[in-house]
Residue frames as qw, qx, qy, qz and C-alpha x, y, z in Angstrom:
[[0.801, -0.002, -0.450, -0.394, 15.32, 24.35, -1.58],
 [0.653, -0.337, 0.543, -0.406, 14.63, 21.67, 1.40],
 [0.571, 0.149, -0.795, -0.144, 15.52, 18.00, 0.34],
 [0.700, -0.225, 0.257, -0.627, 13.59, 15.59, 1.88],
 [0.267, 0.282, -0.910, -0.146, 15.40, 11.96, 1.81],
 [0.701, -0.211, 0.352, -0.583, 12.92, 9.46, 2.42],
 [0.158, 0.152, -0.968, -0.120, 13.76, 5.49, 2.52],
 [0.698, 0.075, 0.480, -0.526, 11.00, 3.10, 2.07],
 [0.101, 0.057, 0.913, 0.390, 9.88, 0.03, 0.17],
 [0.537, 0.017, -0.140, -0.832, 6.57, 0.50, -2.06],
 [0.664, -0.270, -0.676, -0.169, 4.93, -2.83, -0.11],
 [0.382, 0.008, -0.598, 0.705, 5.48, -1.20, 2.99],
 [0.024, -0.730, -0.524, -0.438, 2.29, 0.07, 4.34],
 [0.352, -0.792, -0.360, 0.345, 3.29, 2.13, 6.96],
 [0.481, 0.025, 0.548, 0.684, 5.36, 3.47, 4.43],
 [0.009, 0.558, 0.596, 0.577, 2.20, 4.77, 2.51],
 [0.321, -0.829, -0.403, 0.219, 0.79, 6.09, 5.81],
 [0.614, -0.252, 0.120, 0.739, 4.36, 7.82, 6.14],
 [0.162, 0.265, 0.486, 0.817, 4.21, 9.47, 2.42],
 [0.097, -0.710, -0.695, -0.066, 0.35, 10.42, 3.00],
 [0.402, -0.878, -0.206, 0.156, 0.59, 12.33, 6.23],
 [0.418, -0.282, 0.126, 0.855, 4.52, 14.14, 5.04],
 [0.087, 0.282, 0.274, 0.915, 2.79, 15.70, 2.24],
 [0.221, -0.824, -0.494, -0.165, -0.13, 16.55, 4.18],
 [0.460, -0.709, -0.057, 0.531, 2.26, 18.78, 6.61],
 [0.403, -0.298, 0.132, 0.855, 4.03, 20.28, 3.75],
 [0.002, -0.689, -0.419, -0.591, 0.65, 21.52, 2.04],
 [0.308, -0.920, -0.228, 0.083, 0.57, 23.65, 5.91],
 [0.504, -0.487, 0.004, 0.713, 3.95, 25.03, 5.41],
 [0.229, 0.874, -0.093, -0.418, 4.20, 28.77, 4.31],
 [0.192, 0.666, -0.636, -0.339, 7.28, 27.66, 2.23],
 [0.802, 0.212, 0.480, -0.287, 6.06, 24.52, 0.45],
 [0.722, 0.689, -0.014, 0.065, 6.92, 25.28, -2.56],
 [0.174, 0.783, -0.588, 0.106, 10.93, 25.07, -1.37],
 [0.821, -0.231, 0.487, -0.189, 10.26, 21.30, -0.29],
 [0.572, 0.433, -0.676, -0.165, 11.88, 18.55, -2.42],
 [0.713, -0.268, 0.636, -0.124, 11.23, 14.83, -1.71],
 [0.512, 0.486, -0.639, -0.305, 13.32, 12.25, -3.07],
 [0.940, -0.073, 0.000, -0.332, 12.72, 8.12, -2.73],
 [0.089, -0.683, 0.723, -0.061, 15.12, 6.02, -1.47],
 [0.773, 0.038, -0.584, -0.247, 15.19, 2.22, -2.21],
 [0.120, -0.389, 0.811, -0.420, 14.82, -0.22, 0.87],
 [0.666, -0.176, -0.564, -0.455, 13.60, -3.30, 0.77],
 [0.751, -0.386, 0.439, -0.308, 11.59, -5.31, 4.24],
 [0.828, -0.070, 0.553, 0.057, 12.13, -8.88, 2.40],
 [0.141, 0.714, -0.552, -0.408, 15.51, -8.95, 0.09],
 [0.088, -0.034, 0.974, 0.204, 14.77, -12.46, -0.26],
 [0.496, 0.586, 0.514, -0.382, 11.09, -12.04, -1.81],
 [0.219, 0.019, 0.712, 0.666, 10.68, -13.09, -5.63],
 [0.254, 0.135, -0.269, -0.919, 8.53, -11.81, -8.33],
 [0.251, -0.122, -0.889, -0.362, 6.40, -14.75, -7.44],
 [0.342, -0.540, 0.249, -0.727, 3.47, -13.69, -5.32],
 [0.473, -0.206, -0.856, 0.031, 2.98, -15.30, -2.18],
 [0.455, -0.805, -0.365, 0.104, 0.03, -14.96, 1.14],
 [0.147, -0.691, 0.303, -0.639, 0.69, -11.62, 2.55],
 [0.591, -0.596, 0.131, -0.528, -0.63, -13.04, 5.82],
 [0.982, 0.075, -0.138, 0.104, 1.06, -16.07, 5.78],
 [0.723, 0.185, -0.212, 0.630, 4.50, -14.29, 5.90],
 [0.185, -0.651, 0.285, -0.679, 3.52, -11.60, 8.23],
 [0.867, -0.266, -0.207, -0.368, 2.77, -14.25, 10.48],
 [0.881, 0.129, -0.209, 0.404, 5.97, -16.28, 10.01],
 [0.411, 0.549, -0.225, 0.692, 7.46, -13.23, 10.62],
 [0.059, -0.488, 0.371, -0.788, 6.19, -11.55, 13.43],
 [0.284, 0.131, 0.849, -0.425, 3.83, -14.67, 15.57],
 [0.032, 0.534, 0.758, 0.373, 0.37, -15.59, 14.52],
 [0.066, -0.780, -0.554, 0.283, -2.54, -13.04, 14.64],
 [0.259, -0.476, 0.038, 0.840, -0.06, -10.14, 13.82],
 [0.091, 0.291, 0.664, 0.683, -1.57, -10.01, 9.97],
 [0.190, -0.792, -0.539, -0.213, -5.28, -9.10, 11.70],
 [0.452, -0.624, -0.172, 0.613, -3.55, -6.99, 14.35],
 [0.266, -0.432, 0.106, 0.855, -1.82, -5.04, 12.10],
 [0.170, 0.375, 0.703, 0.580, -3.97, -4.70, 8.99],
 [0.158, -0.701, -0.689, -0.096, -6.80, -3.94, 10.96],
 [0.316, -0.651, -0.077, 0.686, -5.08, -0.77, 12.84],
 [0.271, -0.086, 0.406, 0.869, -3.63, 0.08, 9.27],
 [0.074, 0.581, 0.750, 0.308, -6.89, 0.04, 7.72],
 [0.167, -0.866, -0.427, 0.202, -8.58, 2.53, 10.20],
 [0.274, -0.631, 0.163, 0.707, -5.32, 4.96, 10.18],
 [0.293, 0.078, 0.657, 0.690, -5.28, 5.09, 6.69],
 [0.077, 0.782, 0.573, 0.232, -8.93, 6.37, 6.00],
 [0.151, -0.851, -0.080, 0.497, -8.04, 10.11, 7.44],
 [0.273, -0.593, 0.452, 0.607, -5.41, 10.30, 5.04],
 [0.851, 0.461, -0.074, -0.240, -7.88, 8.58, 1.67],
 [0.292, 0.328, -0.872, -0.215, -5.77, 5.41, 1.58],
 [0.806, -0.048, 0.112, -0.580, -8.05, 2.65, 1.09],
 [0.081, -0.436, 0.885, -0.143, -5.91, -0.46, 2.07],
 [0.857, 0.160, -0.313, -0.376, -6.79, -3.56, 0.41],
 [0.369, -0.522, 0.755, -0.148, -5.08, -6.09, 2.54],
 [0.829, 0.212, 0.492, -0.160, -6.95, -9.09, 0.86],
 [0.833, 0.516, 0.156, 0.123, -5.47, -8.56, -2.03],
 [0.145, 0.860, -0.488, -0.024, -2.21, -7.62, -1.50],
 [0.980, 0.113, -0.143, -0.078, 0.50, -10.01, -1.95],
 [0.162, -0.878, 0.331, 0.306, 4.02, -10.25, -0.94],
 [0.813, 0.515, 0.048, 0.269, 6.50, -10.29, -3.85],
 [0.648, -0.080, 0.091, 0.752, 10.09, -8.35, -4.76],
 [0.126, 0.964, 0.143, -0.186, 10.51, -4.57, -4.73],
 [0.200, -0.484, 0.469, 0.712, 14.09, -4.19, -6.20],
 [0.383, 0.279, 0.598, 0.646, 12.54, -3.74, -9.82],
 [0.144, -0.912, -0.383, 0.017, 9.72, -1.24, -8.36],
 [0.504, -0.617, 0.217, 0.564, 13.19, 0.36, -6.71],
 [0.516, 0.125, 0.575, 0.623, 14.71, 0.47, -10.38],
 [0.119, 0.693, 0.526, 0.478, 11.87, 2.38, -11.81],
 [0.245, -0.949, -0.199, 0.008, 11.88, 4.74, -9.18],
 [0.616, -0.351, 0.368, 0.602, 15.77, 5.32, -9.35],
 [0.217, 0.400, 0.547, 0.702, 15.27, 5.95, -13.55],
 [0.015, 0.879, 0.402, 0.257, 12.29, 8.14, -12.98],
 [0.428, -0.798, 0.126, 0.406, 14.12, 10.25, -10.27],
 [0.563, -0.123, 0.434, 0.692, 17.21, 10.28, -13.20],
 [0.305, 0.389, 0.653, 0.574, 14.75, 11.35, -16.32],
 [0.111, -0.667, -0.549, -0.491, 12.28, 13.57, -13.96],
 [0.171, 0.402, -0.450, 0.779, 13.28, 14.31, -11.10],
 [0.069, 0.017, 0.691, -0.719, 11.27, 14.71, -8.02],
 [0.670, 0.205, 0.307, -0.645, 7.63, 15.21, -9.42],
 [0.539, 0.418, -0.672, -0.289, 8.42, 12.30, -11.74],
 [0.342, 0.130, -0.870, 0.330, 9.82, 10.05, -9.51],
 [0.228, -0.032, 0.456, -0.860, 6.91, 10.90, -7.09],
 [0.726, 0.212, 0.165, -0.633, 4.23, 10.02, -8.79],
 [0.643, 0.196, -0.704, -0.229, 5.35, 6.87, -9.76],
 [0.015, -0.329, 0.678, -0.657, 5.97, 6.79, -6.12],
 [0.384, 0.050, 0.611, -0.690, 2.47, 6.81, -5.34],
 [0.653, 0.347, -0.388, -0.550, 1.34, 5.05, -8.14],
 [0.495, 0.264, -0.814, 0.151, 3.23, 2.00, -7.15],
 [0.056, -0.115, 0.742, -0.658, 1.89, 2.26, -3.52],
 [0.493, 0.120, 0.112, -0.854, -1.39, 2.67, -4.68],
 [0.649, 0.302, -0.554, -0.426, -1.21, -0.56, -6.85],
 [0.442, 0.328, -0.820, 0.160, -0.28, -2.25, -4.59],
 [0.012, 0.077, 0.778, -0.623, -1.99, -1.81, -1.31],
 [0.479, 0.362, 0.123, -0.791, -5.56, -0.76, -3.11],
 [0.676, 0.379, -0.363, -0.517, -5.55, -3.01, -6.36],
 [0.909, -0.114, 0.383, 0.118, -3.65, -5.99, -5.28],
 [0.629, 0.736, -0.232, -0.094, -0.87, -5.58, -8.16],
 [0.896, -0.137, -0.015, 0.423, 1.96, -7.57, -8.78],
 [0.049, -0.960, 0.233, 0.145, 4.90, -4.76, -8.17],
 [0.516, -0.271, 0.744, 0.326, 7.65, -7.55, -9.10],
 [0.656, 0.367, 0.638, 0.170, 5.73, -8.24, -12.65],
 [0.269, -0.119, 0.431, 0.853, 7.78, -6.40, -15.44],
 [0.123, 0.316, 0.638, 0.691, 4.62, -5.92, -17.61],
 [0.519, -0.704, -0.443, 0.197, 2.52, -4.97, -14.85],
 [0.478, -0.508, 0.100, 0.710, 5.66, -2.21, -13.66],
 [0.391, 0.057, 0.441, 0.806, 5.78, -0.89, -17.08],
 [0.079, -0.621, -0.606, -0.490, 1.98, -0.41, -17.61],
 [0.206, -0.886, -0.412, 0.044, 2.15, 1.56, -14.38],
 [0.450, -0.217, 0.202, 0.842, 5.18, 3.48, -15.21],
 [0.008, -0.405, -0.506, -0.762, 2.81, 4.99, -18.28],
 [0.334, -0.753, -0.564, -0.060, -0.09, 5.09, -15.97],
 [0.479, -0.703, -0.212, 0.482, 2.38, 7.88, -13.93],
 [0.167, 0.943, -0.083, -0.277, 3.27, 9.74, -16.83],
 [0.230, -0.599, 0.657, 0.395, 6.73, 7.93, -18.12],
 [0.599, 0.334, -0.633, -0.361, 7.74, 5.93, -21.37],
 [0.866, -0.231, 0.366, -0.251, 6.88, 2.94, -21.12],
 [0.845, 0.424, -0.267, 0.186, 9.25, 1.66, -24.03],
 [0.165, 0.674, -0.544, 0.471, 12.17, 3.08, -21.60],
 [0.612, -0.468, 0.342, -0.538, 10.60, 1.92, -18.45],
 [0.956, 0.203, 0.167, 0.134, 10.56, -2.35, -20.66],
 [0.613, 0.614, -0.402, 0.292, 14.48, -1.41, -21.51],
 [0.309, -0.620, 0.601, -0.399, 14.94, -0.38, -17.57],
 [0.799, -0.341, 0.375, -0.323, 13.42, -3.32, -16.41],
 [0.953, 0.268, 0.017, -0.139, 14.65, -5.84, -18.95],
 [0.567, 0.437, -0.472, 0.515, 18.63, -5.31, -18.37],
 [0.593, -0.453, -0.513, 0.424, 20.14, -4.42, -15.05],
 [0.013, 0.598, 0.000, 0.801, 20.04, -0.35, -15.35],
 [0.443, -0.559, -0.179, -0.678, 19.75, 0.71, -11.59],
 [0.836, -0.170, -0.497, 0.159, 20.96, -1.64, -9.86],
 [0.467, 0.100, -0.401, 0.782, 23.92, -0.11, -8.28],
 [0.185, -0.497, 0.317, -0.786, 21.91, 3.04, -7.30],
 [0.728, -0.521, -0.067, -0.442, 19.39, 0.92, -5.27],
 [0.773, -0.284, -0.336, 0.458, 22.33, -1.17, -3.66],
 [0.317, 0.476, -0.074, 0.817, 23.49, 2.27, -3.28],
 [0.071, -0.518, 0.180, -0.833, 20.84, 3.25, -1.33],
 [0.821, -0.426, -0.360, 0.123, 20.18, -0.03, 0.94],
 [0.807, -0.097, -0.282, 0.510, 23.67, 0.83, 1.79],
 [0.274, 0.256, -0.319, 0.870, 23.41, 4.10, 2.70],
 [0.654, -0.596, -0.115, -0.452, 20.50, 3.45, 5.28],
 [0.810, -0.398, -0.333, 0.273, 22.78, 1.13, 6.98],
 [0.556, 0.075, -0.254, 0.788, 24.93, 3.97, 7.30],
 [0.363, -0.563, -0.199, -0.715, 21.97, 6.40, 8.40],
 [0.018, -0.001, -0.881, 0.473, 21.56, 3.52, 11.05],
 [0.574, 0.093, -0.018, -0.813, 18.19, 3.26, 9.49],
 [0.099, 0.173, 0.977, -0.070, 16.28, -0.34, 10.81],
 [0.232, 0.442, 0.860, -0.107, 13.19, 0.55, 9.88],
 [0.183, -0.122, -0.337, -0.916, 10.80, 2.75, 7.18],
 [0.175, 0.963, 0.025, 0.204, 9.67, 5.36, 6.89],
 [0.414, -0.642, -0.139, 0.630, 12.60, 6.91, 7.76],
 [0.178, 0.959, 0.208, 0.071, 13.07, 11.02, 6.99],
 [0.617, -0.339, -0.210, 0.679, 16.03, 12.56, 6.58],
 [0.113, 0.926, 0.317, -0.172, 15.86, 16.58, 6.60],
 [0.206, 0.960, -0.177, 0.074, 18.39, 18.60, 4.58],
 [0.770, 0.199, -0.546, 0.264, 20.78, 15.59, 5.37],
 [0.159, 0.334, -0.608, 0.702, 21.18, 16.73, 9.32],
 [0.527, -0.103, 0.427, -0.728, 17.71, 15.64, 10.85],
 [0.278, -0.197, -0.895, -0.288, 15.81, 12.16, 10.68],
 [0.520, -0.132, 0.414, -0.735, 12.69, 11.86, 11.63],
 [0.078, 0.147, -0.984, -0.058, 11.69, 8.28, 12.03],
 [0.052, 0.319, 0.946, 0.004, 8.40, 6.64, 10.97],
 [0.115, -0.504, -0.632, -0.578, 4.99, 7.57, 10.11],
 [0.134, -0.240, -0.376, 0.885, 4.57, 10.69, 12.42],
 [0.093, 0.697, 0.581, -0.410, 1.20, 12.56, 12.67],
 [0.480, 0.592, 0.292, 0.578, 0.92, 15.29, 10.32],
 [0.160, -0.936, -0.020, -0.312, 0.97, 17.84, 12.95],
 [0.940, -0.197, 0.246, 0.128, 4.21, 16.18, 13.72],
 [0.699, 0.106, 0.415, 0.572, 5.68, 16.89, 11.12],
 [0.323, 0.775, 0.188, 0.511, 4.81, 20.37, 10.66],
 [0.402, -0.914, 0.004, -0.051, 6.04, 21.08, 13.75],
 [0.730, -0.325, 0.351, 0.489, 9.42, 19.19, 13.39],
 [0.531, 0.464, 0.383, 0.596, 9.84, 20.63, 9.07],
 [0.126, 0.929, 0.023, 0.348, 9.23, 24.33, 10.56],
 [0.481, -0.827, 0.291, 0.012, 11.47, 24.08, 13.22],
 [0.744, 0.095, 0.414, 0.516, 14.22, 22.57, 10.88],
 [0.356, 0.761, 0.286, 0.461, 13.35, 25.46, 8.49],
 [0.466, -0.883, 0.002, 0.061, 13.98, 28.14, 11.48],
 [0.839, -0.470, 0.158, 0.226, 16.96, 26.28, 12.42],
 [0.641, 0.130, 0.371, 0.659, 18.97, 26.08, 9.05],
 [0.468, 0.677, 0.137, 0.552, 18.11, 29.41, 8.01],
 [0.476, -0.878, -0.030, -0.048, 18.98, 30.96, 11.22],
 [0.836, -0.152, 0.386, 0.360, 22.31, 28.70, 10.83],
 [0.720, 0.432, 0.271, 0.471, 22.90, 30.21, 7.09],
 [0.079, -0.965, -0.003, -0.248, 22.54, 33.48, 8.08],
 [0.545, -0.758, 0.269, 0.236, 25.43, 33.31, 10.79]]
């Protein structure tokens, strides 16, 4: 089995692009079915509350004016190959360290296809519906919506369960030297950084595959 470490935050849209276009590359690999991807917690804005405020407004601040149309619009177009239908109007930006939580628990209770599909459940709400991803009732109802308890999911959210792992795993991107998501890390000895083509990535995941078993063998 291949572990796939992958840091991101679930308001990140290149992020979503990221996720898309990895599994598209590992539905082309002969050995697919020895893939494992697990979700790492990393947030763009540690100082964003569960209140929502203008997306565009704070891309703006952040990176100059205009950048909000600049970059939306690009996302928008890349995104249709891959059937994400990026709602930029209605996203908002809020707090992901409770999104982070849930996806920390699910990974604990389910493991990988668990934790996954909340994965994309959360990404989906967010950049497609406009959901608050910071609002506890809102988190819970899509926790169910991905297959988990939702009474567990209102116990995670309502205490501090989870915490540590997701400072856990801010803090082991800075030690990845990881400034920016997507980032990939293969079988803990390869990264591959950002939201790479899908033929990209099947060319880097088979030549990893090659590599290490070529490695075990010796």
């Amino acid at each position: 089995m291949m572990t796939i470490d992958v840091w991101s935050d679930v308001v990140c849209p290149w992020c979503y692009l990221g996720k898309r276009r990895l599994e598209a590359a590992i539905e082309q690999l002969d050995w697919k079915d020895d893939v494992e991807l697990r979700w790492h917690a990393y947030q763009l804005d540690p100082r964003a509350t569960a209140e929502p405020k203008d997306l565009a407004t704070s891309i703006d601040a952040k990176y100059g004016p205009g950048s909000f149309i600049g970059m939306t619009k690009r996302l928008t177009a890349l995104g249709e190959p891959i059937g994400i239908d990026y709602r930029f109007d209605k996203a908002v930006r809020v707090s992901t360290l409770d999104a982070h939580r849930l996806l920390a628990w699910a990974w604990d209770i389910q493991g990988a296809r668990g934790q996954g599909l909340l994965k994309e459940r959360l990404l989906s709400a967010y950049f497609t519906e406009g959901r608050n991803v910071a609002d506890h009732p809102t988190l819970v109802s899509l926790a169910g919506e991905a297959g988990l308890d939702t009474a567990e999911a209102a116990t995670v959210l309502a205490g501090d369960r989870y915490r540590d792992e997701v400072k856990a795993d801010i803090l082991a991107a800075e030690d990845h030297q990881i400034t920016g998501v997507p980032a990939f890390i293969v079988a803990g000895r390869v990264q591959i950084p950002g939201a790479q083509e899908v033929e990209t990535f099947v060319q880097v995941l088979n030549r990893c595959h090659e590599r290490f078993a070529a490695a075990d063998e010796r």
